[in-house]
DODOMAR-240134 format. One line per 4 residues: number of its first residue (from 1); their letters; for each residue y, x, z negated of N, C-alpha, C. Coordinates in nm, 2 decimals. Atoms other than C-alpha are relative to their C-alpha. Layout:
BEGIN
NUM) A) Y X Z Y X Z Y X Z; ...
This chain:
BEGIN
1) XXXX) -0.14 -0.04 0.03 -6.46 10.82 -7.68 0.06 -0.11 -0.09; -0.08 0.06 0.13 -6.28 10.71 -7.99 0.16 0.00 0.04; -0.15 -0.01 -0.03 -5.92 10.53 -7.91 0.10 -0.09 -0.08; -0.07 0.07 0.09 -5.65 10.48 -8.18 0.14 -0.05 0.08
5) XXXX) -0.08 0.06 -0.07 -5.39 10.29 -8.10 0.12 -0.03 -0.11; -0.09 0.04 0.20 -5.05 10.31 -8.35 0.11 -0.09 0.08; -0.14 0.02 -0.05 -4.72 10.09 -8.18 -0.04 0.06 0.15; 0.03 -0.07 -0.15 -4.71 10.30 -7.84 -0.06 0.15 0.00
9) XXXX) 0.09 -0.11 0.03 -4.89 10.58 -7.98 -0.12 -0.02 0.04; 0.16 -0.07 -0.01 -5.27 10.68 -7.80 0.02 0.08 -0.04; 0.06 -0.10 0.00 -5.44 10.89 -7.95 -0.20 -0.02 0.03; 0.09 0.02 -0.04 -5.79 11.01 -7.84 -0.15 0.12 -0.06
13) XXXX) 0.10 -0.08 0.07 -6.09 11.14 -8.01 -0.12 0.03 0.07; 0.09 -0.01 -0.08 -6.37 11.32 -7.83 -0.12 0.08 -0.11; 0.11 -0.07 0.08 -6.70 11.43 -8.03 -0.13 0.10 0.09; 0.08 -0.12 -0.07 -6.91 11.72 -7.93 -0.16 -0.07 -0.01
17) XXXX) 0.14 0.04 0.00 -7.29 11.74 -7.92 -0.10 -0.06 -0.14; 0.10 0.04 0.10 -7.35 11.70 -8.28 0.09 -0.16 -0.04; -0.09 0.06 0.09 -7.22 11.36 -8.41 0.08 -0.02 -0.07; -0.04 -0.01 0.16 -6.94 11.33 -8.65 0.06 0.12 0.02
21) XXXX) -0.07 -0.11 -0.03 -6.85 11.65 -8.50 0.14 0.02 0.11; -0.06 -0.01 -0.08 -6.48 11.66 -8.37 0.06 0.12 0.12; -0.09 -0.13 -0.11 -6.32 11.88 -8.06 0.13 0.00 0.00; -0.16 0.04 0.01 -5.97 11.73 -8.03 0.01 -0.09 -0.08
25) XXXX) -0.04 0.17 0.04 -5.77 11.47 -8.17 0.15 0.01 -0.01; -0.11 -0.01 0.01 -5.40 11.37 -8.10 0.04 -0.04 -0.09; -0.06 0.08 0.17 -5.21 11.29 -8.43 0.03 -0.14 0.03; -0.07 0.13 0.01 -5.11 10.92 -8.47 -0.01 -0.02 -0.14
29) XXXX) 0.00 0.07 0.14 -5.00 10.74 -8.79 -0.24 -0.07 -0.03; 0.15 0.07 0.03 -5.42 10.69 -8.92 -0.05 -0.08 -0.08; 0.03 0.12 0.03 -5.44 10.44 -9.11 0.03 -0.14 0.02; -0.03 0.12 -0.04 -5.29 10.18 -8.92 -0.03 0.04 0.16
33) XXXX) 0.07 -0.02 -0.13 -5.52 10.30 -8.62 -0.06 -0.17 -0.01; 0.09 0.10 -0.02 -5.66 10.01 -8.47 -0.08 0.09 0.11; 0.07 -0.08 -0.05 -5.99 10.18 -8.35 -0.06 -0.09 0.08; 0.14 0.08 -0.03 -6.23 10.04 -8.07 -0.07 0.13 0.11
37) XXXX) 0.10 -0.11 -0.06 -6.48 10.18 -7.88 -0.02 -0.04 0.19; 0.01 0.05 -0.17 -6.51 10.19 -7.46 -0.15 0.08 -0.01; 0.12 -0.02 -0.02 -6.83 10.18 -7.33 -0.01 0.07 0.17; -0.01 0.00 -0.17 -6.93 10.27 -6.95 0.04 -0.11 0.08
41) XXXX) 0.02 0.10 -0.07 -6.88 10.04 -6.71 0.18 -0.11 -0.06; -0.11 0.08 0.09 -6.53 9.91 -6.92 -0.03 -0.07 -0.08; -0.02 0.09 0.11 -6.66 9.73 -7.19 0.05 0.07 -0.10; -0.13 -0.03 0.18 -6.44 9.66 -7.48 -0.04 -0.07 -0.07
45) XXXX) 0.05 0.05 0.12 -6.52 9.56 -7.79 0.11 0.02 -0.12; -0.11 -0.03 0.09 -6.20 9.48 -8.02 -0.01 -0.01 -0.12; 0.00 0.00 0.16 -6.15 9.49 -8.41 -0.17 0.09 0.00; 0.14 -0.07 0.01 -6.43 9.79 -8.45 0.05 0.06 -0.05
49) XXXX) -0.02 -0.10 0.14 -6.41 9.98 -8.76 -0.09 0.08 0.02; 0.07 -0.11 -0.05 -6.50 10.30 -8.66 0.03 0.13 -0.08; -0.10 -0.07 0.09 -6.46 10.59 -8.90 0.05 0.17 0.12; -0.09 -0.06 -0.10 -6.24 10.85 -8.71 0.06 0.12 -0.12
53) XXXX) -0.02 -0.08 0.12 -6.15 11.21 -8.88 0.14 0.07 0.10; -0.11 -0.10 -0.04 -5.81 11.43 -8.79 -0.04 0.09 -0.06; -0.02 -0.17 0.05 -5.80 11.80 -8.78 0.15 0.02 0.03; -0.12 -0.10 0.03 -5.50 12.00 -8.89 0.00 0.08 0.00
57) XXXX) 0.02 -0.15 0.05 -5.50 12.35 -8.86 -0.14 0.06 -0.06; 0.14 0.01 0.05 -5.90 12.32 -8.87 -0.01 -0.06 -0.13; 0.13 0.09 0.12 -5.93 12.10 -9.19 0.04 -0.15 0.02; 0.02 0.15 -0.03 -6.02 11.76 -9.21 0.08 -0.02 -0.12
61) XXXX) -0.06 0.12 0.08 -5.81 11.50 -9.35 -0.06 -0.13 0.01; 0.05 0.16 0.01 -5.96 11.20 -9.50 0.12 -0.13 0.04; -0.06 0.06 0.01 -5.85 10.89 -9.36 -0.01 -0.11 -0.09; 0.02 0.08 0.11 -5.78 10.61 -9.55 -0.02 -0.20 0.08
65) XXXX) -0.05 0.13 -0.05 -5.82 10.22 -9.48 0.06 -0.15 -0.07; -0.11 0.05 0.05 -5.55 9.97 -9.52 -0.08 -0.17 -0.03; 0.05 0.13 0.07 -5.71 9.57 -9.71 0.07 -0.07 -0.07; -0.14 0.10 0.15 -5.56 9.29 -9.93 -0.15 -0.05 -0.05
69) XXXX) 0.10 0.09 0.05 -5.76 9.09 -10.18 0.06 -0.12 -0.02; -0.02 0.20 0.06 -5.71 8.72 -10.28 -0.06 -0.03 -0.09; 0.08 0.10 0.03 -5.81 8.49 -10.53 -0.01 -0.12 0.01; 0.03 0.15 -0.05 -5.76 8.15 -10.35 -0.13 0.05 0.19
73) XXXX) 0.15 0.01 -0.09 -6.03 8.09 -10.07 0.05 0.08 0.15; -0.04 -0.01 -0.16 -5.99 8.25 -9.69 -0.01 -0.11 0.11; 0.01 0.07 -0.05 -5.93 7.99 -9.45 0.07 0.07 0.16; -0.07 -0.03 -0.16 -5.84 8.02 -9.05 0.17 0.05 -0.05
77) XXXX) -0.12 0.02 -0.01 -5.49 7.95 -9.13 0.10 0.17 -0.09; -0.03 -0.11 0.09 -5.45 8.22 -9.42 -0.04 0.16 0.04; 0.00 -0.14 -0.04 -5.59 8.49 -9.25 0.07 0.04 0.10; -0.04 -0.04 -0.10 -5.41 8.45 -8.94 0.17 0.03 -0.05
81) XXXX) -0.16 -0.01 0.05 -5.07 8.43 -9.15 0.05 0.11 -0.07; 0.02 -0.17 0.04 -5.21 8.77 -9.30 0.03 0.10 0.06; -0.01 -0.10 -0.10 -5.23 8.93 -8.97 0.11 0.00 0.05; -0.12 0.02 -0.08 -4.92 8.79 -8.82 0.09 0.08 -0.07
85) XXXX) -0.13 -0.07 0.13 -4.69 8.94 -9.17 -0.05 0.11 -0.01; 0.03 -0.13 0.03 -4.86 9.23 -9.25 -0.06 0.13 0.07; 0.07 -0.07 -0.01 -5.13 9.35 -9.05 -0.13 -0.02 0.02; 0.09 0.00 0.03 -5.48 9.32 -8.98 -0.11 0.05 -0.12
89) XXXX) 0.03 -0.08 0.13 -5.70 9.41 -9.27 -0.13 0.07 0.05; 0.13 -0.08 0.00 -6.02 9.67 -9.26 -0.08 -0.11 -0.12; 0.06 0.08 0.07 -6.13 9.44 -9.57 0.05 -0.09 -0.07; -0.03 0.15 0.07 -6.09 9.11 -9.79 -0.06 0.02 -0.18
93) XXXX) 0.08 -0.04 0.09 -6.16 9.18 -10.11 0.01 -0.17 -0.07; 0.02 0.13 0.08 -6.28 8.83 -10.32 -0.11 -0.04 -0.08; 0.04 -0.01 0.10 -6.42 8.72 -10.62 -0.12 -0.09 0.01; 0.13 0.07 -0.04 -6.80 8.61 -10.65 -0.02 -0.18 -0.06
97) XXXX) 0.03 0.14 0.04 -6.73 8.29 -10.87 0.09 -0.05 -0.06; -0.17 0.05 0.05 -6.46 8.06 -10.98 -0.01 0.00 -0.12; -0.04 0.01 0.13 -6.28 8.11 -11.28 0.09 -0.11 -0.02; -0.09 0.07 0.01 -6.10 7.82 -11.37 0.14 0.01 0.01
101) XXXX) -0.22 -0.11 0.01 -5.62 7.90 -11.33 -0.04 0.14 0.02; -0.01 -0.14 0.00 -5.77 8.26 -11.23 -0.07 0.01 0.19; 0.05 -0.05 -0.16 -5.98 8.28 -10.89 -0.07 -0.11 0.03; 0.07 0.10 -0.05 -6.17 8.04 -10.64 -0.13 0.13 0.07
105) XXXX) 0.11 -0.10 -0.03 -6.53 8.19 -10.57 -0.04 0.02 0.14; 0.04 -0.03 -0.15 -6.63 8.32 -10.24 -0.11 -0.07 0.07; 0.14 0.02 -0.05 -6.84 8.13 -10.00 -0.02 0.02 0.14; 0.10 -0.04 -0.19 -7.06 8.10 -9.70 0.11 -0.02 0.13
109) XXXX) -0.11 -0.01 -0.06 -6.78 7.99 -9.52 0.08 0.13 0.04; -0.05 -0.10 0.03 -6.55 8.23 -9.62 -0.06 0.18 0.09; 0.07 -0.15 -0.02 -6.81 8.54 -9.54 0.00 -0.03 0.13; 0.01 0.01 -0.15 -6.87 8.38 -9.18 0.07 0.02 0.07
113) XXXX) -0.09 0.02 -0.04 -6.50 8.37 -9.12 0.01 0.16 0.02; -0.04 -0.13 0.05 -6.41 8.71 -9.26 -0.11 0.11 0.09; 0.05 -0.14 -0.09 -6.73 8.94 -9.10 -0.02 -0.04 0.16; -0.02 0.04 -0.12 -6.72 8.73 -8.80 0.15 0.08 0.09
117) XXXX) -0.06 -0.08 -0.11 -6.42 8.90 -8.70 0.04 0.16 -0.08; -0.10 -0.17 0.02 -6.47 9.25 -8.83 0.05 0.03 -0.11; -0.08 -0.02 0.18 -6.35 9.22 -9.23 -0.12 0.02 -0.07; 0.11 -0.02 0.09 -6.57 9.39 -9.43 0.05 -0.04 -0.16
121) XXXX) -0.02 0.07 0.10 -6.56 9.18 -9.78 -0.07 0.09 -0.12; 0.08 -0.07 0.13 -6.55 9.34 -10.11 -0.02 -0.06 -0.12; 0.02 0.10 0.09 -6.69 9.14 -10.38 0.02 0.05 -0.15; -0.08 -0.04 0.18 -6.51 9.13 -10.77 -0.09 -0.07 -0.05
125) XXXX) 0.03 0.06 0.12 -6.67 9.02 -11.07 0.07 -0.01 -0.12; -0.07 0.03 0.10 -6.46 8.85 -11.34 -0.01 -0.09 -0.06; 0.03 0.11 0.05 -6.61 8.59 -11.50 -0.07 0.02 -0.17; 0.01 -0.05 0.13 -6.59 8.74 -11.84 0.14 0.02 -0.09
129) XXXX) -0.10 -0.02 0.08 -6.34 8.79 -12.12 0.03 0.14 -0.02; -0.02 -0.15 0.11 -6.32 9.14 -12.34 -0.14 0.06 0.07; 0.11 -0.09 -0.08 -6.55 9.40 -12.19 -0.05 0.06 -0.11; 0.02 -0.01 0.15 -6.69 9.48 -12.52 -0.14 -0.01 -0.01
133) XXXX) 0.11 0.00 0.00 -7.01 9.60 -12.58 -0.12 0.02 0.09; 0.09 -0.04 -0.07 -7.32 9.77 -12.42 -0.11 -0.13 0.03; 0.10 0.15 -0.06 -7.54 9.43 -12.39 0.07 -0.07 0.07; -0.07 0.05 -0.08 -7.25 9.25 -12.29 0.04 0.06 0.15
137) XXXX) -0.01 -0.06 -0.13 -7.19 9.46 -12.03 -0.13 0.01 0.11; 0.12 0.05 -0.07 -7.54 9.42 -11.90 0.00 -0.14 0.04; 0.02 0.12 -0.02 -7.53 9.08 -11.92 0.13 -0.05 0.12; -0.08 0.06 -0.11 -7.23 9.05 -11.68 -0.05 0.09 0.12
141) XXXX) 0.11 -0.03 -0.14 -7.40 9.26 -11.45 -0.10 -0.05 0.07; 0.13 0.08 -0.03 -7.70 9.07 -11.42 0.02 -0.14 0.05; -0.08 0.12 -0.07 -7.48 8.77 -11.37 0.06 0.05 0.14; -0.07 -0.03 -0.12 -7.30 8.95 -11.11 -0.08 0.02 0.12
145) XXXX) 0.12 0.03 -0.07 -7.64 9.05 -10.92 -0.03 -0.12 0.05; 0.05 0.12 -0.05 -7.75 8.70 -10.91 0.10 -0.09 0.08; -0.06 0.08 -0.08 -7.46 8.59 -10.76 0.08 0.07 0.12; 0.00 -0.04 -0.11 -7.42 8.83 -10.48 -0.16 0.00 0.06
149) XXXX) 0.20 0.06 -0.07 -7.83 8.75 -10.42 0.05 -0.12 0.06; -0.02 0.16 -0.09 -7.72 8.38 -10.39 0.06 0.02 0.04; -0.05 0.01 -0.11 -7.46 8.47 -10.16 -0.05 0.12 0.13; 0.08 -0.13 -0.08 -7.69 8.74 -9.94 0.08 0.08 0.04
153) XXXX) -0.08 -0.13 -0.02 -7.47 9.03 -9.99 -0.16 0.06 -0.06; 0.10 -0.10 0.00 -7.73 9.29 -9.95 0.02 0.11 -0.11; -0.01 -0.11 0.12 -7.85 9.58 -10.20 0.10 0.10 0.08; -0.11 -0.11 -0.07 -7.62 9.91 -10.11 0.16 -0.05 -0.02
157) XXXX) -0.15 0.04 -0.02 -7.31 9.72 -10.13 0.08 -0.01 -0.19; -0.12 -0.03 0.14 -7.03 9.79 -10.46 0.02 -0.19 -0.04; -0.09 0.15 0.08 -6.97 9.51 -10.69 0.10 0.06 -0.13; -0.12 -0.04 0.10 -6.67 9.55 -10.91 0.06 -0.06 -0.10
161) XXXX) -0.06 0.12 0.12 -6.60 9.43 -11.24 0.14 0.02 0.00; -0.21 0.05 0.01 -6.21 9.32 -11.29 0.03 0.00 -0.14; -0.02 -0.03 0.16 -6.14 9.49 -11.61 0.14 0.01 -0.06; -0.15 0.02 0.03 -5.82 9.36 -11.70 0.04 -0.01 -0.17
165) XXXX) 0.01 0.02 0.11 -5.91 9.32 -12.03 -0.02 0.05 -0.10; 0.01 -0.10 0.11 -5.96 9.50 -12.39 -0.17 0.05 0.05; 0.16 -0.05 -0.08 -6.25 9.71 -12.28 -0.06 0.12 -0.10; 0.06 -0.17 0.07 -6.49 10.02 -12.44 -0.09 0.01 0.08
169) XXXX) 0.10 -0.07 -0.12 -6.69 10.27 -12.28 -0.15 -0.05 -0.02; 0.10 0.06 -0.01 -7.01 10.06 -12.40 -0.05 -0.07 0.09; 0.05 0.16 -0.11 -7.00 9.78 -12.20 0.04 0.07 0.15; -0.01 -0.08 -0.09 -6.87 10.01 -11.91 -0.16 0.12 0.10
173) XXXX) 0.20 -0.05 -0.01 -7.29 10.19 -11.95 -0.02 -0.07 0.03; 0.07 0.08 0.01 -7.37 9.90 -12.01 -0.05 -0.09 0.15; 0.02 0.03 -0.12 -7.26 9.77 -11.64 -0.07 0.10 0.08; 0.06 -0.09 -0.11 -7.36 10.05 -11.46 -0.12 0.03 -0.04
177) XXXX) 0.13 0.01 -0.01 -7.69 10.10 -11.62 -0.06 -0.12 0.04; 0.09 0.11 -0.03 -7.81 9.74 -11.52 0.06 0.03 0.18; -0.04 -0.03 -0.09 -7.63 9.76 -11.22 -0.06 0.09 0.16; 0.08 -0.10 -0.04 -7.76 10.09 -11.07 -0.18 -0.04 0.12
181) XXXX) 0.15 0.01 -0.03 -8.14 10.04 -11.06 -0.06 -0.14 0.09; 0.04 0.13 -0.11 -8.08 9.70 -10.84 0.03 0.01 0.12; -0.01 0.01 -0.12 -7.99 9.87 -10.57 0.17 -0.02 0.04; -0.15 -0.05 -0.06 -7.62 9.81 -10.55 0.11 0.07 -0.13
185) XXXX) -0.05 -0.10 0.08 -7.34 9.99 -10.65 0.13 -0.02 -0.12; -0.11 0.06 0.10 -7.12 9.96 -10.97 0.18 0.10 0.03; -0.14 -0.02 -0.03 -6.73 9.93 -10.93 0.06 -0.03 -0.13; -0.07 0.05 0.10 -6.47 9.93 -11.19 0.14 0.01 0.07
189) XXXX) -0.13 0.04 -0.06 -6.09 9.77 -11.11 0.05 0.03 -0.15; -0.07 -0.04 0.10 -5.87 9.89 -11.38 0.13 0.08 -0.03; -0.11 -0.08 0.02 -5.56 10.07 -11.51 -0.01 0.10 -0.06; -0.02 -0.17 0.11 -5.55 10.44 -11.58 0.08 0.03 -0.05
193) XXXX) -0.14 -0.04 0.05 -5.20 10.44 -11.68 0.02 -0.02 -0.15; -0.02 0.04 0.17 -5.22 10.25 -12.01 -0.09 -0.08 0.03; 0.13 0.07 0.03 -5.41 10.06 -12.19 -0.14 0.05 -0.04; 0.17 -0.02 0.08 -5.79 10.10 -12.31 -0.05 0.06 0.16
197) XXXX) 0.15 -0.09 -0.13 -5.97 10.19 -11.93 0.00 0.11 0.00; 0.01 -0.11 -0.04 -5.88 10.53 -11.91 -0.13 0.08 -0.12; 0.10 -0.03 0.14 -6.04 10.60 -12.30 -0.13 -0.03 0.01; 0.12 0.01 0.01 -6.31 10.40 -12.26 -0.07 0.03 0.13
201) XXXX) 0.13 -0.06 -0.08 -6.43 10.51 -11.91 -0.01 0.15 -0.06; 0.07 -0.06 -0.03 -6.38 10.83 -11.98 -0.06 0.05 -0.14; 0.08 0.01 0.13 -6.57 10.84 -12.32 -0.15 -0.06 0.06; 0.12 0.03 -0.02 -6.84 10.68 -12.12 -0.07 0.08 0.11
205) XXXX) 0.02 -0.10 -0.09 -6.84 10.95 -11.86 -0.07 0.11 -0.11; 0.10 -0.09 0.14 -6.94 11.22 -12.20 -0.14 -0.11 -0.02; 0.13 0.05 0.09 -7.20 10.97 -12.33 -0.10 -0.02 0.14; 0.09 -0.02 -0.10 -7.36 10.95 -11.96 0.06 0.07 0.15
209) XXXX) -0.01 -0.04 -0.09 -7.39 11.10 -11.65 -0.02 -0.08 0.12; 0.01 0.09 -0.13 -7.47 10.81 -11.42 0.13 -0.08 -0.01; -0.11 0.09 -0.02 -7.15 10.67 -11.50 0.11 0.07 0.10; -0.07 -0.11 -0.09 -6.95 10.99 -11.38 -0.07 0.03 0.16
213) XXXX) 0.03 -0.01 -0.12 -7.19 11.01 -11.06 -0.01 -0.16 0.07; 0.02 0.12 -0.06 -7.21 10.65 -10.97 0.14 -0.08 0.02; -0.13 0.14 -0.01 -6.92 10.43 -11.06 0.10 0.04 0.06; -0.13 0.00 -0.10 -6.62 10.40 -10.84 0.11 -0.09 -0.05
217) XXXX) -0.06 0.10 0.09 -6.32 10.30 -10.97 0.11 -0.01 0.13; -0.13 0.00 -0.09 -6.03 10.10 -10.80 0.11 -0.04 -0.11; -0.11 0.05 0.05 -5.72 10.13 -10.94 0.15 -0.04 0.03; -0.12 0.11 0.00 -5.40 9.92 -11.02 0.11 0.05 -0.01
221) XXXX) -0.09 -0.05 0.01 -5.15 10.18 -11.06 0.02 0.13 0.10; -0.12 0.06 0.04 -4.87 10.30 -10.98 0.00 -0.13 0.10; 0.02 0.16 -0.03 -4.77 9.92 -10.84 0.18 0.00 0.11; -0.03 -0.02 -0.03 -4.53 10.03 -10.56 0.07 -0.14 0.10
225) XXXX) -0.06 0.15 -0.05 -4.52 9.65 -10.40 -0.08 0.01 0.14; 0.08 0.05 -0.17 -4.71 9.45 -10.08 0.06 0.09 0.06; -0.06 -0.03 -0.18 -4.63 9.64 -9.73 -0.09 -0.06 0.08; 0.09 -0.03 -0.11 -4.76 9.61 -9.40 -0.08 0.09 0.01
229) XXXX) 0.11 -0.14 -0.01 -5.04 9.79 -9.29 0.07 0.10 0.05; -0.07 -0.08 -0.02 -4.80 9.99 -9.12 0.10 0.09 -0.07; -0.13 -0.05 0.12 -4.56 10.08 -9.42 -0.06 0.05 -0.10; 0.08 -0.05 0.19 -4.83 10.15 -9.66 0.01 0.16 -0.03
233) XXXX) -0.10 -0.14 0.06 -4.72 10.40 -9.90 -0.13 0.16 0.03; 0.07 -0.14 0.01 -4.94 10.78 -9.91 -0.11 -0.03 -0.12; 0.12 0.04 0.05 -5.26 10.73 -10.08 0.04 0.07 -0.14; -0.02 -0.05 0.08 -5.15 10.82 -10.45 -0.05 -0.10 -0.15
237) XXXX) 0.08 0.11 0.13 -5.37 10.61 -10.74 0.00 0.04 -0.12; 0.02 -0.06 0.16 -5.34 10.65 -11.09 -0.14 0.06 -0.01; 0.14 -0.08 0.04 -5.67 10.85 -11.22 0.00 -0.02 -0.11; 0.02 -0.02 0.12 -5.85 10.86 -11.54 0.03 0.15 -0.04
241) XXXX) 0.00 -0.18 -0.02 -5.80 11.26 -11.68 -0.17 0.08 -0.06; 0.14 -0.02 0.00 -6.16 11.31 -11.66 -0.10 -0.02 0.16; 0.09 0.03 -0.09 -6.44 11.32 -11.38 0.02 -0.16 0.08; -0.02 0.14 -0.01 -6.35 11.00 -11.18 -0.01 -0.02 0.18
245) XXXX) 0.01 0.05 -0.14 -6.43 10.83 -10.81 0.09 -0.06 0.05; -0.14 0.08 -0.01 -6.11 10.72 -10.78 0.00 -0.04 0.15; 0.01 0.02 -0.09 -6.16 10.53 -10.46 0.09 -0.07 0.10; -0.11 0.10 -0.03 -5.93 10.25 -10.40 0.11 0.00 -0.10
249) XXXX) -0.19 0.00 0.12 -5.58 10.19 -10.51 0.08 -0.17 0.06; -0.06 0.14 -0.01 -5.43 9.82 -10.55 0.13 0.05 0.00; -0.19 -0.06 0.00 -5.03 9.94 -10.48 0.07 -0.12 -0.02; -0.06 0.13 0.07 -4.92 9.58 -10.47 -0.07 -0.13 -0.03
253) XXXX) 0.03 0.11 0.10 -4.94 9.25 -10.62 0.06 -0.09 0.03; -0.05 0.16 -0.01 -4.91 8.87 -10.55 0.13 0.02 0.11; -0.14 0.02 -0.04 -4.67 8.86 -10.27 -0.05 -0.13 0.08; 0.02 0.10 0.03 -4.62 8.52 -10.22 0.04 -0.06 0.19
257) XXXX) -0.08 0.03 -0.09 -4.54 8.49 -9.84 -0.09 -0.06 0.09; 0.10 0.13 -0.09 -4.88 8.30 -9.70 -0.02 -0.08 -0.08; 0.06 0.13 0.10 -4.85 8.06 -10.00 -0.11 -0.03 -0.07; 0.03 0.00 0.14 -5.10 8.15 -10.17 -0.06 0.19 0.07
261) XXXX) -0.04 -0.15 0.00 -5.05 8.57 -10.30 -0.12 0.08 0.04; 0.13 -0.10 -0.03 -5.24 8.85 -10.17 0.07 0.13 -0.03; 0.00 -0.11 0.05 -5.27 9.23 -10.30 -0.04 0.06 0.11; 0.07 -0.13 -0.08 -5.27 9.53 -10.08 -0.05 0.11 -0.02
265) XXXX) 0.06 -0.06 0.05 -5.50 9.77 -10.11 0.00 0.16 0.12; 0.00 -0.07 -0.09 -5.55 10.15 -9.96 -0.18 0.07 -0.06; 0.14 -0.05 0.06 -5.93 10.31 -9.98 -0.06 0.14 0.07; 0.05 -0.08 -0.07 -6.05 10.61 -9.92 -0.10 -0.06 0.12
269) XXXX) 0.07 0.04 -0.10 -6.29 10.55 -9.60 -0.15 0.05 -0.05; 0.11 0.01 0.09 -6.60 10.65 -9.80 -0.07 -0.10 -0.07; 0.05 0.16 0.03 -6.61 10.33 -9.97 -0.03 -0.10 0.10; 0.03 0.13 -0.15 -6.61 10.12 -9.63 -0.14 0.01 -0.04
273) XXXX) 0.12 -0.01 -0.03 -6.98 10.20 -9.64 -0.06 -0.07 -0.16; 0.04 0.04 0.13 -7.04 10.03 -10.00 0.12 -0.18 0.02; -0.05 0.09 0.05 -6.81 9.72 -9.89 -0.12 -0.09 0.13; 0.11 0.05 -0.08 -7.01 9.45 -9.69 0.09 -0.10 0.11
């Protein structure tokens, strides 16, 4: 038995004989379910990210789950000042390698802290300028690879380039074909609203088909502001106007209230399984 827990809201999920297959389920706010699992005998097992589906009127609604990302380092102090203001997070999203005035790189630490209790960590790649160019775009892939190898993030797991920058749909192939064939999966962070990402992905969606079936994009728009995991707004993300995986949505930006800023994120629950 599956038991969410919203404020003073139970609700309780019971699965039939096939797995995955629901019978009931009482509504509660679902993405600020905190889900765990009872076993026989009373054991408990708390912070367990369990994926959990509501029916309405017989159809399923996807849930969604509520993350921040950073670019200064996770420490004891900073996560617990995360949880205390906002919320527990389902994930941590942080960047594989330091950029000098832009991000501090993720380490062993860090990952011990974060899946030790339960935070599945999604790893960015931004250690590039202009996204420009089909070789270039291989080549920050290949960088990116080798530096979720050295940190043993396993194949299957999304890595996501941080395309903030003048971009074309070249180097956009260019990531996802190097990408692809190693086993993990290519992400793009970007803005559909303006700017070059919308053009150039979906120009690179026409010139391939593994880009339209593989890549996942998270995006940065519209930019509604931090909440609580409790307050977070209805899952609504800018899109490209083309074929797109629109998976995650960054809503807000830098809020400055553990000293150093964190972004809230909301994600389809599909992706959980591509973050590590």
């Amino acid at each position: 038995m599956l038991v969410c827990q919203y404020k003073s809201l139970v609700a309780a999920l019971w699965f039939g004989t096939q797995p995955g297959q629901p019978l009931f389920y009482l509504y509660t706010h679902f993405y600020d379910c905190r889900i765990s699992l009872f076993f026989s005998y009373s054991t408990f097992q708390p912070h367990m990210h369990l994926p959990c589906y509501l029916l309405w009127r017989g159809r399923e609604i996807v849930p969604y789950e509520w993350g921040v990302d950073s670019a200064a380092p996770v420490t004891e102090s900073f996560f617990q000042c995360v949880v205390d203001h906002f919320g527990y997070p389902s994930y941590w999203g942080r960047y594989l390698t330091t950029v000098p005035n832009v991000s501090d790189g993720l380490t062993r630490q860090e990952i011990a802290l974060l899946r030790g209790r339960g935070v599945k960590i999604w790893p960015i790649y931004n250690e590039f300028v202009d996204a420009i160019g089909y070789r270039n775009g291989r080549v920050a892939a290949r960088n990116s690879i080798y530096h979720a190898q050295r940190l043993g993030i396993p194949e299957g797991i999304m890595l996501t380039a941080n395309l903030e920058y003048a971009i074309d749909e070249a180097w956009i192939r260019g990531w996802v074909d190097a990408i692809y064939p190693s086993g993990y999966r290519p992400g793009l962070y970007g803005d559909p609203a303006e700017g070059d990402f919308s053009t150039a992905y979906c120009q690179a969606v026409q010139n391939s088909n593994l880009v339209a079936a593989q890549a996942i994009i998270w995006s940065n728009m519209p930019r509604p502001g931090v909440t609580r995991r409790a307050e977070a707004p209805a899952y609504r993300p800018s899109m490209p106007p083309c074929q797109a995986n629109v998976w995650g949505w960054q809503y807000g930006w830098d809020d400055p209230t553990c000293n150093m800023p964190i972004d809230s994120n909301l994600i389809d629950s599909k992706l959980m399984q591509y973050l590590w």
